[in-house]
C-alpha positions in Angstrom: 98.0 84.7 101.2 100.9 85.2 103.2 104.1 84.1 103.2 109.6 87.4 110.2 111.9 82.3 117.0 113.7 81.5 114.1 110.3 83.0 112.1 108.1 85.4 113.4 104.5 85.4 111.3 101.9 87.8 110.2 102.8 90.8 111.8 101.3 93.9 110.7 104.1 95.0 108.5 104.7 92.5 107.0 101.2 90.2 107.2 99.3 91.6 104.5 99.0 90.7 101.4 100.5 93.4 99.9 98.6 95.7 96.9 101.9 96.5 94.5 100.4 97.8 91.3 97.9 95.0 91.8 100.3 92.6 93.0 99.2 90.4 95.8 102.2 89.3 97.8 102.4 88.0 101.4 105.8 88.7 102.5 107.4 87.6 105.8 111.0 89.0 107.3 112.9 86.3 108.6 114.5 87.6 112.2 116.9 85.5 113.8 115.6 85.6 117.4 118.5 83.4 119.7 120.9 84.8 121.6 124.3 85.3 120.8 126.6 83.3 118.4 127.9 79.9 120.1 130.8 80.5 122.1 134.0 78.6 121.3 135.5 76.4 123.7 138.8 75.1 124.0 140.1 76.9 121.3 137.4 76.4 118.7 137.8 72.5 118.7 134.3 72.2 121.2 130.7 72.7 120.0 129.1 74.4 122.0 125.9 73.5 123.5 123.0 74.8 125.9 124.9 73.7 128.8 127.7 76.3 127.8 124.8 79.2 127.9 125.3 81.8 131.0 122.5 82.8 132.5 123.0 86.2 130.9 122.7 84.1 127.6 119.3 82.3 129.3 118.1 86.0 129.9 118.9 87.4 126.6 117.5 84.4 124.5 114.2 85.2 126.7 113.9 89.3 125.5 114.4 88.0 122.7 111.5 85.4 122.4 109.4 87.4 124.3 109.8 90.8 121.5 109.8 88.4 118.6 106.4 87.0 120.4 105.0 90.5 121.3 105.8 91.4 117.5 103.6 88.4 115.8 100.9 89.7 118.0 101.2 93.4 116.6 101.9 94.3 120.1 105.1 96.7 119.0 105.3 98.7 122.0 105.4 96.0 123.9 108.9 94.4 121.4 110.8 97.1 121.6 110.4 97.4 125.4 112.1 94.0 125.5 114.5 94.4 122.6 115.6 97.7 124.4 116.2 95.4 127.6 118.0 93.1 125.6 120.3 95.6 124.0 120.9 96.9 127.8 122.2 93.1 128.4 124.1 92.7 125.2 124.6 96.0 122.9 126.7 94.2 120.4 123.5 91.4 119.5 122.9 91.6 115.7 119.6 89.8 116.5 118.3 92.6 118.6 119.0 95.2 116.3 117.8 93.0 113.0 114.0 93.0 115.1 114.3 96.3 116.5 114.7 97.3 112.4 111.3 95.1 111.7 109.5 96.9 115.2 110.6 100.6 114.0 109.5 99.3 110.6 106.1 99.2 111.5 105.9 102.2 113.8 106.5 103.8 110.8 109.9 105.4 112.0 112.2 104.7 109.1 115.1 106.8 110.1 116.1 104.3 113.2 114.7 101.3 111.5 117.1 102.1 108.7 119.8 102.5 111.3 118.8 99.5 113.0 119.1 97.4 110.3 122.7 98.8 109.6 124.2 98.3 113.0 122.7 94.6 112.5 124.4 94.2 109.5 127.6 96.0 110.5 127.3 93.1 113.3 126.5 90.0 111.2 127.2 91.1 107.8 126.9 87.7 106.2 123.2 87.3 108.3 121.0 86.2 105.3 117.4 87.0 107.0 118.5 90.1 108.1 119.7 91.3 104.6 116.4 89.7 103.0 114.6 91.8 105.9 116.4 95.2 105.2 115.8 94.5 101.6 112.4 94.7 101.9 112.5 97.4 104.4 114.3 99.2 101.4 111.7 98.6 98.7 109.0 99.4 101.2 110.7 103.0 101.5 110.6 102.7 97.1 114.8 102.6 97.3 114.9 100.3 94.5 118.1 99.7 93.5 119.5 99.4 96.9 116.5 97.4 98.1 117.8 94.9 94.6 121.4 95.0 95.8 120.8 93.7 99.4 118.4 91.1 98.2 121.1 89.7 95.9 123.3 89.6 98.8 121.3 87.5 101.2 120.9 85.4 97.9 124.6 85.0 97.5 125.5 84.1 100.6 126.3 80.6 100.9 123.9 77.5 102.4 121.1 80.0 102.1 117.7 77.8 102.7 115.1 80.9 102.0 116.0 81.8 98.3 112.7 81.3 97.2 111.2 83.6 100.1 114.0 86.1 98.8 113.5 85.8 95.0 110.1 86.4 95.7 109.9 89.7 97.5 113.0 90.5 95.1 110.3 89.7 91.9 107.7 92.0 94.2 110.0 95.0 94.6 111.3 94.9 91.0 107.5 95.0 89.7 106.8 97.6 92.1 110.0 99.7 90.3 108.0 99.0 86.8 110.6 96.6 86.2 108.5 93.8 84.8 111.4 91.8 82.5 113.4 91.7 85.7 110.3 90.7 87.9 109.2 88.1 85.8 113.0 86.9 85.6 112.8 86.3 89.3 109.6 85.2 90.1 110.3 82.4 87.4 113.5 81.3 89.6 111.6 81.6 92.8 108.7 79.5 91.3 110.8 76.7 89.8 112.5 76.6 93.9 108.8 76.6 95.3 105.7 75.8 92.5 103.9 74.7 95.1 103.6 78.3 96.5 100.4 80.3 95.3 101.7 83.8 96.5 104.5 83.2 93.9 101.8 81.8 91.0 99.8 85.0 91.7 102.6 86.9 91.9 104.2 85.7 88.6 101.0 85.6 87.0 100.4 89.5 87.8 103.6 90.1 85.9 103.0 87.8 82.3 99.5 89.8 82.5 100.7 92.9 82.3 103.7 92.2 80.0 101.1 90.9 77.9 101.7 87.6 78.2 98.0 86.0 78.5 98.5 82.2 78.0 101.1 82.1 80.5 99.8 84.2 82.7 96.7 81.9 82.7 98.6 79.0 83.9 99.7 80.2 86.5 96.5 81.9 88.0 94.6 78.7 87.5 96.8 76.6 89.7 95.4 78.9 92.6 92.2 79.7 91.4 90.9 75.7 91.1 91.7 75.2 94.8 88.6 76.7 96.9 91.1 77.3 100.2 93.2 79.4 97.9 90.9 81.2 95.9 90.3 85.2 97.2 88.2 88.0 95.2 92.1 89.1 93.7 93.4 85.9 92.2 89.7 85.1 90.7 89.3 89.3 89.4 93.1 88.4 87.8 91.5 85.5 86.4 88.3 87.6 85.1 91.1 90.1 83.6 93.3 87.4 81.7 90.0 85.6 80.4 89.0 88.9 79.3 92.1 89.7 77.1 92.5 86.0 75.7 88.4 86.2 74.6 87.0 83.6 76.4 83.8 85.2 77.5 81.8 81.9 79.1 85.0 81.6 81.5 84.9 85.7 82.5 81.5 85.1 83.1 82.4 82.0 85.8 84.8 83.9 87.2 82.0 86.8 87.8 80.0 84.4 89.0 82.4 83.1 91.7 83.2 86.8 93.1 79.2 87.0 93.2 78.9 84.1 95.3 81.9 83.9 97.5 83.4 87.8 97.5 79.8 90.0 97.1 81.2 92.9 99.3 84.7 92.9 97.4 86.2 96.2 95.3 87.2 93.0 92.9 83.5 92.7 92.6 82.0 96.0 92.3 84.9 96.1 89.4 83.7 93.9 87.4 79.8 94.2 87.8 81.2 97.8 86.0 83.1 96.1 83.3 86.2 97.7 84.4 88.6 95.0 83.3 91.8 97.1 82.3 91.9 98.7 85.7 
């Protein structure tokens, strides 16, 4: 399940559904990917429109698409050649530097994707996605409580439309950290924005399990594991493990059954052909 033109989708950083201490979370970085703020004309009292655009603008909206669309294809190389273009055209452009963060993010150099990310920020520092991206960026490089501190920001900021995207990863990071009252705090908040979401459910449900909290973590787990199209070998060996703690031995079994059928080649299933239900 996964959850970075104004969004760029399933890149390789951020594609996966991510294993945190068994927690499955698909987690996309929003990167703003237009050119540069509208211009004001006539002394502010204008808005500004396409046909105010330079060409230079035209050009440096097209880098842009064209790195945020090498990105989604996990063609990095290929990004940063065209975000480095863009940065030639226009050095001050938060946007460039925001996806030139995400592309040194997955080339796995986090000293300039770090720096990258600042500079955005130092540019836009009210940018919402950007701060939501660096975030994660953060808890990826397990920098917890500044990872927590710039998530809170992006949520502060005013008008924001992708709180429950934020609270989410936010939840993810602070279970990653072991802090599971925190986690379960936020994923609550991000759940009662989104319930239809079954990244969060799993995500939540994760959390109640290992705070010990079957029941609920059963409800939420079921709302994924009755739909087919949701369904994977995680959310139904989750299922296997909450069944397993709350007794129910004829519903283990089922879930068994289901991994069997649909997930034979899965870890998940080799688990619990073992019995190994507290791993």
């Amino acid at each position: 399940m996964s959850l970075v033109p104004r969004l760029v989708r399933s890149t390789r950083w951020v594609r996966a559904a991510l294993a945190v201490s068994g927690l499955m979370a698909g987690l996309a970085g929003c990167v703003t990917t237009g050119g540069p703020p509208p211009r004001a004309v006539n002394n502010g009292k204008d808005i500004a429109t396409a046909s105010d655009q330079t060409d230079a603008d035209r050009r440096l909206k097209v880098r842009l698409e064209l790195a945020s669309a090498y990105f989604a294809r996990g063609q990095s190389t290929d990004a940063l050649d065209e975000v480095k273009q863009a940065l030639v055209a226009s050095p001050n452009n938060a946007a460039a530097y925001g996806l030139r963060g995400l592309i040194y993010a997955a080339l796995g150099d986090a000293s300039t994707a770090d720096e990258s990310f600042r500079r955005s920020l130092q540019i836009a520092p009210h940018d919402a996605d950007t701060l939501h991206n660096y975030a994660w960026f953060l808890c990826q490089q397990l920098r917890y409580p500044d990872a927590d501190a710039e998530f809170a920001q992006a949520l502060a900021e005013p008008n924001y439309r992708g709180a429950a995207r934020t609270l989410l990863a936010q939840g993810v990071c602070q279970a990653r950290a072991g802090n599971l009252a925190e986690a379960e705090h936020t994923l609550s908040r991000s759940y009662e924005l989104d319930p239809a979401s079954p990244t969060t459910a799993v995500n939540l449900s994760e959390v109640l399990y290992k705070r010990g909290q079957y029941e609920r973590a059963r409800f939420y787990i079921r709302r994924v594991n009755t739909k087919e199209d949701l369904m994977s070998a995680q959310t139904l060996w989750l299922g296997a493990r909450i069944e397993h703690k709350l007794g129910q031995e004829e519903q283990v079994q089922e879930m068994g059954a289901q991994l069997h059928k649909r997930f034979a080649q899965a870890p998940e299933t080799l688990l619990f052909e073992k019995g190994r239900f507290d791993e």
